[in-house]
C-alpha positions in Angstrom: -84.3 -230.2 56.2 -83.1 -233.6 55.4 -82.2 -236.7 56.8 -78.7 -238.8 55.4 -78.1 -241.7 56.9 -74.8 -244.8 56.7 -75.3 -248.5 57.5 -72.0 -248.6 59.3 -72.1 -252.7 59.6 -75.0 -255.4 59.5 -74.9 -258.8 60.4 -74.7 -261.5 63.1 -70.6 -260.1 64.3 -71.8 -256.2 64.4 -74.3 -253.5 63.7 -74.1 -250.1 63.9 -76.8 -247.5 61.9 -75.4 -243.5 61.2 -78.3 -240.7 61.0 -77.7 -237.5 60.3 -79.8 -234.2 60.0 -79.1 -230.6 59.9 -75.7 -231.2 61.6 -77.3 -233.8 64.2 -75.7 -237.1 64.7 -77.1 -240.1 66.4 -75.6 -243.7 66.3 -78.3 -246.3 66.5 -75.8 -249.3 68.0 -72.4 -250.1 68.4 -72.3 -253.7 67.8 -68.5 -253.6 66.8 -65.5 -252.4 69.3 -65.9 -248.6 69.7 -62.3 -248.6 67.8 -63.7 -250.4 64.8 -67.0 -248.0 65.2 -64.7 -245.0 64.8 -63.1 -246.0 62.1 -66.2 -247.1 59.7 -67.8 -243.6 60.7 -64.1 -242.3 60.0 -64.5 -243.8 56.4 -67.9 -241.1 56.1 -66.2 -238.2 57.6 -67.5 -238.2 61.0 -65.8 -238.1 64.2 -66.9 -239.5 67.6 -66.7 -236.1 68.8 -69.4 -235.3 66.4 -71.9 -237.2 68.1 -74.9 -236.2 70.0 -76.5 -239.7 71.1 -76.6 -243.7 71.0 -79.4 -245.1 70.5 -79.8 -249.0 71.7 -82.4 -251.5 70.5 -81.4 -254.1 72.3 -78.8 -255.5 74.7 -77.5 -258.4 72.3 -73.7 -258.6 71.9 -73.7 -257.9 68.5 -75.6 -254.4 69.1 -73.9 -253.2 72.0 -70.6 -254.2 72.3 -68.8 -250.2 71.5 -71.3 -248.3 73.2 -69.8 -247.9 76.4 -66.1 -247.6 75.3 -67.8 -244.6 72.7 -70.1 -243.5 75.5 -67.7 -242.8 78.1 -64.8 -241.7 75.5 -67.3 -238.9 73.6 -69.3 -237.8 76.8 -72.5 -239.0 75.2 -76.0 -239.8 76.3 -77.0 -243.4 75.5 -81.0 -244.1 75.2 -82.7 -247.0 75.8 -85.9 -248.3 77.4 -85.9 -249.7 81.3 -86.1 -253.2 80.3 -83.0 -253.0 78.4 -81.5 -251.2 80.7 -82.2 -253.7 83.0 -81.0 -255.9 80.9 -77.6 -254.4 80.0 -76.5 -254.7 83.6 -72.8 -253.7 83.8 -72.4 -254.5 79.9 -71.8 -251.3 79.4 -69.4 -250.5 82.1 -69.5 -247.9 83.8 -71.2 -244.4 82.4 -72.1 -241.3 84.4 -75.5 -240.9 86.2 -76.8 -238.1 83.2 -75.7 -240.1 80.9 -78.4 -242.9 81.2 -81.4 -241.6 79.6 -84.4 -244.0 80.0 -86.3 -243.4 76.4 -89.6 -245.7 77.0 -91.3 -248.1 74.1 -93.2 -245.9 71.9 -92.1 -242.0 73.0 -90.7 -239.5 70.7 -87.3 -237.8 71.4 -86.4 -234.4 69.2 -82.5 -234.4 69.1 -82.4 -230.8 67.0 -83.9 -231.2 63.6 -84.1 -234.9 64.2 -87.3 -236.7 65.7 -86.9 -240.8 67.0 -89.9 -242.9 67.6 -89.2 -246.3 69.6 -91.9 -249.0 68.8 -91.6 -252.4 69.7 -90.7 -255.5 67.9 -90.5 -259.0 68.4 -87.3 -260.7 69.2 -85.5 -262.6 72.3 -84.3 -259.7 74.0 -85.8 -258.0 77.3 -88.0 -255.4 75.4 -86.2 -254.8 71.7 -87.4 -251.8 69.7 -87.2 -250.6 65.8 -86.8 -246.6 65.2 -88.4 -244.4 63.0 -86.8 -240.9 62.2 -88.5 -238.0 60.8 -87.2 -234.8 59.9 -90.8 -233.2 59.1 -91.1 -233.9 55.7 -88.7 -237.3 55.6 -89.5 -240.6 56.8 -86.7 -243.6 57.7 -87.4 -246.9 59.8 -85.4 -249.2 60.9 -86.6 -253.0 61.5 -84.0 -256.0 62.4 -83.6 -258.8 64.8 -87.4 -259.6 64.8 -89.1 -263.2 64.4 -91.9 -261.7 62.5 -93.3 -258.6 60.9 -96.9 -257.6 63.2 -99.7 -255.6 61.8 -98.6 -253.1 64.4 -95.1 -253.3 63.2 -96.1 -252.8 59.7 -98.4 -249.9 60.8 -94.9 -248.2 61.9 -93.3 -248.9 58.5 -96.1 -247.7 56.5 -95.2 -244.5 54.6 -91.7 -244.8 55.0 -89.4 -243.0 52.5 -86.6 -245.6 53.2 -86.7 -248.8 55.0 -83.7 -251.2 56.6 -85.4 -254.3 57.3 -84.0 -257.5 58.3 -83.8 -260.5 55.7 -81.6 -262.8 57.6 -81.5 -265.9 56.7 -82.5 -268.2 53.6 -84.9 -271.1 55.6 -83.5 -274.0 53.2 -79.9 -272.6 54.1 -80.7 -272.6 57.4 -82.8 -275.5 57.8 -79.6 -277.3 56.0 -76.8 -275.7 58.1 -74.4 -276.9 60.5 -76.1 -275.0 63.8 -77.6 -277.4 66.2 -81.2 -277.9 65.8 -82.1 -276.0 69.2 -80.6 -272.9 67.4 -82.1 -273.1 64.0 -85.7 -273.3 66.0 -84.6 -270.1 67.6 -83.9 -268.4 64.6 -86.8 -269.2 63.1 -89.1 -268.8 65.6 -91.7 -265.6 66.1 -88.8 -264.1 68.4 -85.9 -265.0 66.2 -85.2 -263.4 62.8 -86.8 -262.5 59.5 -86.1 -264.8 56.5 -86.1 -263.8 53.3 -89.5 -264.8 52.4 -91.3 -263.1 55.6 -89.3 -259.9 54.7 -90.5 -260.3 51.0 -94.0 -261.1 51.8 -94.1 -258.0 54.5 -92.8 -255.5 52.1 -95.9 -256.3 49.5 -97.9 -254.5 52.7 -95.8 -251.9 53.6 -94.0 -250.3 50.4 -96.2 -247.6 49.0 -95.8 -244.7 46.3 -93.7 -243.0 48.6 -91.1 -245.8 50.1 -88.2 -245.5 47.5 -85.5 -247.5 49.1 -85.0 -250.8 51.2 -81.6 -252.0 52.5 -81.7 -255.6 53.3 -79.9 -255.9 56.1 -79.0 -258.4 59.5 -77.5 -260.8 56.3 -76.6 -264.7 58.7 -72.9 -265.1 57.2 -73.6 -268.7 57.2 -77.4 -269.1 56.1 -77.6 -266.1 53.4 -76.4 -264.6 50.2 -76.6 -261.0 49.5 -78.1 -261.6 45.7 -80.3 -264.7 47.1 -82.1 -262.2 49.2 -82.4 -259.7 47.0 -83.7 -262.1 44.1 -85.9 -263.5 46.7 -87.7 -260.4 47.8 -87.6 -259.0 44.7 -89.3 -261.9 42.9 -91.5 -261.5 45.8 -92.4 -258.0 45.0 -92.7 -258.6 41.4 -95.8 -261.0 42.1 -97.8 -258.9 43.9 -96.7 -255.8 41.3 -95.2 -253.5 43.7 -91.9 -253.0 40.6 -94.7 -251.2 38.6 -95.0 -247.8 38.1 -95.2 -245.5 41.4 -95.0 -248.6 43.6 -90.8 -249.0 42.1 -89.0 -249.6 45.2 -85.1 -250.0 45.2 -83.5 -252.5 46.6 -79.9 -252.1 48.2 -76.6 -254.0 49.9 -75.7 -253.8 53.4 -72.2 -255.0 54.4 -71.3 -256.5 57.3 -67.0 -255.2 57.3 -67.8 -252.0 55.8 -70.2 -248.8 55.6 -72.6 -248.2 52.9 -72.5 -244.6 51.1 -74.3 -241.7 52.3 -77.5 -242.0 51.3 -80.3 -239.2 51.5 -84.4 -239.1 51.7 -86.1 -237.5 49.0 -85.4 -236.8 45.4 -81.8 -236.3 45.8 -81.5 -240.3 47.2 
């Protein structure tokens, strides 16, 4: 068994995560319209047909705005804890009673060769989570849209064979910007987003000989650079030696207008 996964879109206007194992499909948001969701998972061969969940972490806008459109159009279960649900309201429009599958903070759903762990995370939102999937052997964990990176976070993280983590913002960018001060405080408070910095300095406690891939990802249009955070962290890394020898870790693009490539756990990655 394996686990493949896309980055369908990351940033503040969308995001959208592809996994994929032994012919199971889950989306992990649909931050874009369900149209423009299609047609990214269109540009890796998949169908919305081909679909066996959505997975929500949270009920911002820029998470959930395809889901129902994609829900309702595919016939597809949509998973998300009570809180968010909660939350969600009539967002979503619409979706048929069996359809609504309540997945609380910290459970374990097997969708065929494909295991998701919720966990929770720090963020404004009514009760955000991160995912883990496992395929048995295989380890992938996604982390965006929190203010900071807890021991119990970091616990979840640990072991990882590929990581998406949040580097959001540079805080000189930020701090410099053109947002109104009230927003910038939100952003960079302990329920807003991960700089660059904070997702450097967490990484030096979470990467170990088997993590072989991080995609930064949740990249502010406005208060980021792709390379900036990529030299950031990586400088980061390179202080506390985790570039040396089995601690080598790769670090990799996310786009916010397009998909990434396939990519695959294990020695094939």
């Amino acid at each position: 068994m394996t686990i493949r996964y896309t980055i369908l879109a990351s940033g503040s206007t969308g995001n959208s995560l592809l996994v994929e194992s032994e012919g199971t499909k889950v989306l992990v948001d649909a931050g874009l319209s369900a149209k423009k969701i299609e047609q990214l998972m269109g540009e890796r061969d998949v169908k919305g047909a081909e679909l066996d969940a959505i997975l929500i972490t949270h009920e911002h806008s820029d998470h959930i705005k395809g889901v129902g459109a994609l829900a309702r159009k595919h016939d597809l279960p949509v998973y998300a804890n009570e809180k968010t649900w909660e939350a969600l309201n009539k967002h979503l429009g619409e979706l048929a009673e069996d359809k609504i599958k309540v997945m609380e903070t910290g459970s374990v759903v097997q969708f065929g060769a494909l295991q998701v762990e919720s966990y929770p995370i720090s963020h404004d939102a009514a009760e955000p989570v991160g995912y883990c999937f496992y395929d048995g052997e295989r380890k992938l964990s996604l982390a965006t849209d929190l203010g900071y990176v807890s021991g119990k976070v970091k616990e979840k993280l640990a072991d990882s064979d590929a990581i998406i983590l949040e580097s959001n913002h540079d805080v000189d960018m930020l701090r410099m910007g053109k947002y109104p001060w009230n927003i910038k405080r939100r952003i960079l408070g302990d329920t807003g987003h991960l700089s660059n910095e904070a997702a450097g300095e967490a990484l030096c406690d979470i990467v170990s000989g088997q993590t072989e891939t991080v995609y930064l990802a949740h990249l502010s249009r406005d208060h980021n650079l792709m390379d900036l955070a990529k030299l950031t962290v990586n400088t980061i890394l390179q202080e506390r030696g985790i570039e040396c020898g089995d601690r080598k870790v790769e670090l990799k693009d996310t786009y916010f207008d397009r998909p990434t490539k396939w990519d695959r756990l294990g020695p094939e990655s």
